[in-house]
Structure formats: structure tokens, C-alpha cells
Legacy VTK file of the C-alpha trace (Angstrom):
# vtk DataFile Version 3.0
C-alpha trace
ASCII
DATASET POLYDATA
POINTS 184 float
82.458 -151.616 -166.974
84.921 -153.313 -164.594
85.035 -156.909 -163.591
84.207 -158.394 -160.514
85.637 -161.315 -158.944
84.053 -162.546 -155.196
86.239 -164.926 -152.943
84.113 -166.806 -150.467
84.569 -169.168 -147.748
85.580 -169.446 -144.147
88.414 -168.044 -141.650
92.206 -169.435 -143.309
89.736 -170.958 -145.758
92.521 -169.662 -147.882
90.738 -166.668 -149.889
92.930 -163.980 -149.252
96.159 -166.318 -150.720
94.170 -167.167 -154.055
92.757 -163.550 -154.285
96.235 -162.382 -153.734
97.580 -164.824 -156.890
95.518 -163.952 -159.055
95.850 -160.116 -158.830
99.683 -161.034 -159.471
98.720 -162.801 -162.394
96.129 -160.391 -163.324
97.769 -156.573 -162.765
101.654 -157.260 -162.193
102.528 -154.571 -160.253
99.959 -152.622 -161.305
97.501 -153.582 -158.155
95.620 -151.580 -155.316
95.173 -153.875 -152.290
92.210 -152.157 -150.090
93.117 -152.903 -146.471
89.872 -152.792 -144.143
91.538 -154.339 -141.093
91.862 -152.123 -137.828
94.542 -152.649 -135.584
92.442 -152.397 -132.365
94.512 -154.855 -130.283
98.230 -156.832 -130.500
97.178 -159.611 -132.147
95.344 -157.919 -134.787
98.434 -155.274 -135.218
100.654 -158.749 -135.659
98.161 -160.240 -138.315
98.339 -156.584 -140.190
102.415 -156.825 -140.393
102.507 -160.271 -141.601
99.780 -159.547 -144.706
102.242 -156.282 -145.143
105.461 -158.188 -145.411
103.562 -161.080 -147.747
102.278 -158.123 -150.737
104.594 -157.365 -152.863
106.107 -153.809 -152.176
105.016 -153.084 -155.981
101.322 -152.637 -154.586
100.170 -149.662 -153.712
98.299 -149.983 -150.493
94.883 -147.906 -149.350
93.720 -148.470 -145.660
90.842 -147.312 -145.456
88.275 -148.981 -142.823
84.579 -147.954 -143.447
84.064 -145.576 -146.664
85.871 -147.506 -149.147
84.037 -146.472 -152.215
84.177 -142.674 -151.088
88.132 -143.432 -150.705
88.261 -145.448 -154.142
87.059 -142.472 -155.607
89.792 -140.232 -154.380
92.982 -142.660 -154.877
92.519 -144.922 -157.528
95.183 -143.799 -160.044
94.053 -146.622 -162.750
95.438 -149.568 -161.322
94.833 -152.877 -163.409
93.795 -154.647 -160.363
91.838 -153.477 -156.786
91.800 -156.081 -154.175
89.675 -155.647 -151.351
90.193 -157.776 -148.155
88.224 -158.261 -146.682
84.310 -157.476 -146.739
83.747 -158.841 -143.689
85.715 -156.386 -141.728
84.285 -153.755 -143.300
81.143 -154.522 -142.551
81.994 -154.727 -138.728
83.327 -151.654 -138.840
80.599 -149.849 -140.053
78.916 -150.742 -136.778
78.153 -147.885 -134.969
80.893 -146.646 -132.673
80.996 -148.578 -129.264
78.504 -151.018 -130.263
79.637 -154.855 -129.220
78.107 -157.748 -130.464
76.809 -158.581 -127.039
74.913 -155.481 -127.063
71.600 -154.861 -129.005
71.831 -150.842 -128.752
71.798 -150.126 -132.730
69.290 -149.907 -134.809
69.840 -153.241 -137.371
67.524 -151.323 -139.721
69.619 -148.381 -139.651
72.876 -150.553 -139.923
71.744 -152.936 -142.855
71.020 -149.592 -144.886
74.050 -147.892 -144.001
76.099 -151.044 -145.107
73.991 -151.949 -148.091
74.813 -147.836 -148.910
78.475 -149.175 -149.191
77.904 -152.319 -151.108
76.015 -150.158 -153.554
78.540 -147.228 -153.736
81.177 -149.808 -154.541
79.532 -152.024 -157.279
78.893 -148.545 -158.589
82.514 -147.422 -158.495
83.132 -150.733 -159.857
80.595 -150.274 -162.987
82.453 -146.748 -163.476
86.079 -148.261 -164.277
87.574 -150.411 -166.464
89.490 -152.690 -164.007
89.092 -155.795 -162.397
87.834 -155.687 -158.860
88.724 -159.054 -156.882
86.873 -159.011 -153.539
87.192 -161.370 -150.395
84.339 -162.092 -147.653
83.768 -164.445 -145.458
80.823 -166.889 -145.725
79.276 -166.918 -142.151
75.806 -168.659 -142.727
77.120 -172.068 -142.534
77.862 -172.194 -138.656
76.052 -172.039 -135.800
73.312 -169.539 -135.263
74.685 -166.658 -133.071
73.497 -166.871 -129.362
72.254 -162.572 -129.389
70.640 -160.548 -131.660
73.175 -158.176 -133.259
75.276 -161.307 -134.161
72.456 -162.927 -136.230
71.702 -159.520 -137.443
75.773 -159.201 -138.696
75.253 -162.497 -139.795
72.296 -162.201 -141.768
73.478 -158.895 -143.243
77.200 -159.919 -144.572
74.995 -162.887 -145.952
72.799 -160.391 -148.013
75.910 -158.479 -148.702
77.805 -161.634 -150.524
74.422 -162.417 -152.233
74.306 -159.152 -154.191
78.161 -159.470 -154.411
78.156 -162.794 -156.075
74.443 -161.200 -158.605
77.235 -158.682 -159.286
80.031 -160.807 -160.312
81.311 -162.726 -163.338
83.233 -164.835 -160.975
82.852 -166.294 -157.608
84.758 -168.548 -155.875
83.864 -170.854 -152.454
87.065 -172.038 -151.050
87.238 -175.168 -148.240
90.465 -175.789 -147.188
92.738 -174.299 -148.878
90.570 -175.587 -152.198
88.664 -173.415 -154.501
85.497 -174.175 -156.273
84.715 -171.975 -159.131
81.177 -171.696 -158.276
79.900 -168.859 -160.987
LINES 1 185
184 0 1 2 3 4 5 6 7 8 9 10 11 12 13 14 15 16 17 18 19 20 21 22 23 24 25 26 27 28 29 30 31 32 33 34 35 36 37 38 39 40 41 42 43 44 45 46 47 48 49 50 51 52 53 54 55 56 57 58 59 60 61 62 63 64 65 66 67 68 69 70 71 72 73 74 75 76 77 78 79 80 81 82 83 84 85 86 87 88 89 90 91 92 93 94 95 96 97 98 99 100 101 102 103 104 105 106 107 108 109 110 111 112 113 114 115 116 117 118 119 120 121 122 123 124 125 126 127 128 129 130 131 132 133 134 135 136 137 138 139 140 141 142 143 144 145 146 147 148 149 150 151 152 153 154 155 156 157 158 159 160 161 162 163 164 165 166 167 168 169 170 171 172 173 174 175 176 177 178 179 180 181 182 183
């Protein structure tokens, strides 16, 4: 069974730099970094280059936006190390297609299920290997309650997401300013 490691905390909280360090220290060059990011706009294309040009070009490299597991299966090639950043992309993306957070046309039901049918699928995949598995998410529940629905229901999800993350994991770590706190 593989090992699970879960980086929490908040935007440049700094849980993408210590994820990144210890998959160095952990897999060498042997390491899979799961890109979830979309580049939908400039700025977003920009912050995609820069975590590019920071891996090392030793890492292999699988972007793959909403059915990670599904692509784990295919392309993992027995990698010491997967690192997936970040969680909380990938559960935006799973919204349906054309759905803003403004809006309240989807069915949260229906979107909780499909995204806790990914979180399942993964710590599966993850229970199948023989690798470690260091994941990042963002911790949204400590800020201010959304002002529409389908943000408190995103909100609420990715927090149920995390919480069966962190059951899941041997380790889990909250980071606050560039500062992490072995939590688990």
C-alpha cells in the first residue's frame, strides 16, 4: 500500500514549495508531478510557466485537469514519488461545464458525488501502489463564509474532501506562512 502525505493551508501559504522538497528528497528524479491547473486566462498561463521552470526537468509531468485517478492509471510508469497540486483546482474543475460560482444552476448533490467519486478513485489508486503520494489542497474553512450558495457548497465540499484526505494519510501538514506544522 502506498503512502500518503496531505499539505494543507492557505493561498502562498507555502505548500506547494515544501511538497515540492520533499518529493526531491523523497524520489530524486524519480517523481510524477500531477498538474491540475487550467490555463483559462494570462495570468493563470504566467503562474503555469513559472511552476514549469521551478520543477526540475528530471520530473515527468502529467496534466491532467479532472480524471486524475483514471489518468494515474494509464501513465504511472512506477515513479517513487506522485505529487499532486493541487486538490483544490481539481475540485473546481470538476464543476460542471459553464457553471460560475455566482450561479446556483448545478446540482451540489450531484457535484459532491461526482467529486467524492474522484477522491475515492484516487485513495484507491493510491492503496494499489507502492509509492508515496504527496498531495496539496487548500484549507478554505477558515475565512469568511461565501456570500452565494455554490461557493459555500465548494467550500463545504473541498472541506469534506481534505477530511477524508487527512483519515487517509500517515502525514499531514498545516502550513501558515511559509511554516509547517506537522499536524498527523
Amino acid at each position: 500500500m502506498g503512502k500518503l502525505v496531505l499539505f494543507l493551508g492557505g493561498a502562498r501559504s507555502g505548500k506547494s514549495s515544501l511538497a515540492e522538497s520533499m518529493a526531491h528528497d523523497l524520489g530524486g528524479e524519480s517523481v510524477l508531478y500531477v498538474a491540475t491547473a487550467e490555463a483559462r486566462d494570462e495570468e493563470m498561463v504566467d503562474r503555469i510557466e513559472k511552476h514549469q521552470a521551478a520543477r526540475p526537468q528530471s520530473w515527468k509531468t502529467l496534466e491532467e485537469p479532472r480524471h486524475v485517478a483514471a489518468a494515474l492509471r494509464e501513465k504511472y510508469n512506477g515513479e517513487k514519488v506522485i505529487l499532486l497540486d493541487c486538490m483544490t483546482l481539481l475540485v473546481t474543475n470538476l464543476l460542471p461545464s459553464g457553471v460560475g460560482f455566482e450561479q446556483v444552476e448545478v446540482d451540489v448533490d450531484e457535484y459532491e458525488w461526482v467529486v467524492m467519486d474522484e477522491v475515492d478513485a484516487l485513495l484507491g489508486f493510491i492503496q494499489e501502489t507502492e509509492m508515496t503520494f504527496l498531495l496539496v489542497s487548500n484549507e478554505v474553512g477558515l475565512g469568511l463564509v461565501p456570500a452565494y450558495e455554490l461557493g459555500r457548497a465548494y467550500r463545504d465540499i473541498l472541506g469534506r474532501v481534505n477530511k477524508n484526505l487527512a483519515e487517509a494519510a500517515e502525514e499531514v501538514y498545516f502550513l501558515v506562512a511559509g511554516i509547517p506544522m506537522r499536524v498527523k
